[in-house]
C-alpha positions in Angstrom: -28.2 16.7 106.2 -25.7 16.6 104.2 -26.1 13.4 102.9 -29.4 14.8 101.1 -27.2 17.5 99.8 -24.8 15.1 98.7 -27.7 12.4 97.2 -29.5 16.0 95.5 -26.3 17.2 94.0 -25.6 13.5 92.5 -29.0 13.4 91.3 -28.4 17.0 89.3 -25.0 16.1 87.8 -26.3 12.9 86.9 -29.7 14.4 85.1 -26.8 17.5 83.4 -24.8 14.5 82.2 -27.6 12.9 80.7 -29.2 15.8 79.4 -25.5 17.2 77.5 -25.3 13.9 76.1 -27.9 13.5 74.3 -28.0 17.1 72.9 -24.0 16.2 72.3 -24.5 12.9 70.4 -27.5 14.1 68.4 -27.2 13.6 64.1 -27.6 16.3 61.6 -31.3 17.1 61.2 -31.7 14.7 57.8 -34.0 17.1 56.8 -30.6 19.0 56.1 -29.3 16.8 53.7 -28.6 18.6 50.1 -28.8 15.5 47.8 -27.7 17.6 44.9 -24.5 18.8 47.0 -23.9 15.2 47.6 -23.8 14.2 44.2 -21.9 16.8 43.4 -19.2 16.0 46.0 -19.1 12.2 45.5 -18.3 12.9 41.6 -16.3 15.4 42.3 -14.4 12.8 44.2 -15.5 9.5 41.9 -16.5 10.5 38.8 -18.1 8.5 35.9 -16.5 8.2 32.8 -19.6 8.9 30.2 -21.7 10.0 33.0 -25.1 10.6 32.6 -27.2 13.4 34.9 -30.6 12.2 35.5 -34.1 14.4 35.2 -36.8 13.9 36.5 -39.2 12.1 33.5 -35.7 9.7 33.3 -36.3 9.4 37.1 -39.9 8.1 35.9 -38.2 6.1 33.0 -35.6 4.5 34.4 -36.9 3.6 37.6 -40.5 4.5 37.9 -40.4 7.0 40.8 -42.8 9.7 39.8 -42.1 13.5 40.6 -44.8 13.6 43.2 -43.2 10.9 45.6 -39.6 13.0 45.6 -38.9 16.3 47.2 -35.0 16.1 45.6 -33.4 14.1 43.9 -30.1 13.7 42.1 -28.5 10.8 39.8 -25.8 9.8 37.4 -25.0 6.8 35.6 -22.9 5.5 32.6 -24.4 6.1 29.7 -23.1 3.1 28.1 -25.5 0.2 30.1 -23.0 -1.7 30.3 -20.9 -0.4 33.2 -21.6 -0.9 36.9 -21.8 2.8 37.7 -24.7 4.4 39.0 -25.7 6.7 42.2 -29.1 7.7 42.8 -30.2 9.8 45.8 -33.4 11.1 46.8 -34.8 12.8 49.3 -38.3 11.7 49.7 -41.6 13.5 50.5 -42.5 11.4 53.3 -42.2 8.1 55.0 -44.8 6.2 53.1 -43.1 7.8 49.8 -39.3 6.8 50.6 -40.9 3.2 51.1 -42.0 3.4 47.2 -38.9 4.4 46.7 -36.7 2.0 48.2 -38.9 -0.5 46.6 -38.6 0.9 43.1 -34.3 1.3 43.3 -34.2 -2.5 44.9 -36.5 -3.6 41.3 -34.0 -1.6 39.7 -30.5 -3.0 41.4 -32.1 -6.7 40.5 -33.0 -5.9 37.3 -29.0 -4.6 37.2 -28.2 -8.1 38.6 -29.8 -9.9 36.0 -28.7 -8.5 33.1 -24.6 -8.7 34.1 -24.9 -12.1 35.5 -23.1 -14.6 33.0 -22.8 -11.7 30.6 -20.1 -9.2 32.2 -18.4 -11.0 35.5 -16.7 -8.0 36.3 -19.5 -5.7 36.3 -21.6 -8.3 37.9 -19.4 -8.4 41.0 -19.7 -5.1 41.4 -23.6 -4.9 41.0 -23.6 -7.9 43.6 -21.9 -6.0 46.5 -24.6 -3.0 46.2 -27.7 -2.3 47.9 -30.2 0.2 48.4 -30.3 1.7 51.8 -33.4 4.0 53.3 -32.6 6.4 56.2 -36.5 8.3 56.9 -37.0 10.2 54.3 -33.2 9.4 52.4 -32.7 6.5 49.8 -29.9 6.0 47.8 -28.7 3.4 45.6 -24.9 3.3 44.8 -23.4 0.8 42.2 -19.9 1.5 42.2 -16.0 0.1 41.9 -15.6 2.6 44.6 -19.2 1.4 46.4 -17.4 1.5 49.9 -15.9 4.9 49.5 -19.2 6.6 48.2 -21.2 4.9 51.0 -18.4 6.2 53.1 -18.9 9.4 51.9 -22.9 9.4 51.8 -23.1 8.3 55.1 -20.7 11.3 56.5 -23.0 13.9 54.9 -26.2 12.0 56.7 -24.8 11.4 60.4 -23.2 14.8 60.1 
């Protein structure tokens, strides 16, 4: 007898452990995420000289992501073209949307690669170590000096 009691009670603290753990080591609900806070923070932070906010018809000129496909959105660049400093994040409106996305901000970091390779080395290096990352509904591009520290950053805000 009381081995059953013994076995059942394992059983029970084993399920509780199991059961606290995974409501413990849960994310922030990415449907959370305030893209436009984020921006705000990271510049706040990192800012770029001769920054340029984007809107949305520059987020259809720059990078061909149409209003329909985004539920937020928030990016800055320099102005200039020339320097390696841009950060783009949107929030999608669904799966098959952030997909375009993605797609559309990886055209755009190669097109980015293209133009500073064998014209600005020092902008082209940091160009080179970028990438454009898609987490659900979350896509961001980041082309930086301080590309670690933003992703850093970026990455806090969506793992909570």
């Amino acid at each position: 007898m009381k081995k059953v009691v013994r076995s059942v009670m394992l059983l029970s603290l084993a399920a509780l452990m199991m059961l606290g753990a995974a409501a413990c080591g849960g994310k922030q609900a990415a449907a959370d995420l305030d893209v436009k806070a984020v921006m705000a923070d990271m510049l706040a932070k990192y800012p770029i000289e001769n920054g340029m906010e984007l809107g949305e018809s520059d987020m259809l000129n720059f990078y061909g992501i149409p209003a329909e496909d985004m539920e937020a959105f928030a990016a800055d660049l320099a102005a200039d073209g020339i320097t390696a400093n841009e950060i783009v994040l949107v929030k999608a409106k669904d799966e098959d949307s952030a997909k375009e996305v993605e797609t559309k901000l990886q055209n755009r970091l190669d097109a980015r690669r293209n133009e500073l390779n064998g014209y600005l080395p020092d902008q082209y290096e940091i160009v080179e170590k970028s990438e454009v990352k898609r987490d659900g509904v979350y896509v961001r591009l980041i082309i930086s000096p301080e590309q670690e520290a933003l992703v850093e950053m970026y990455n806090g805000y969506l793992n909570g």
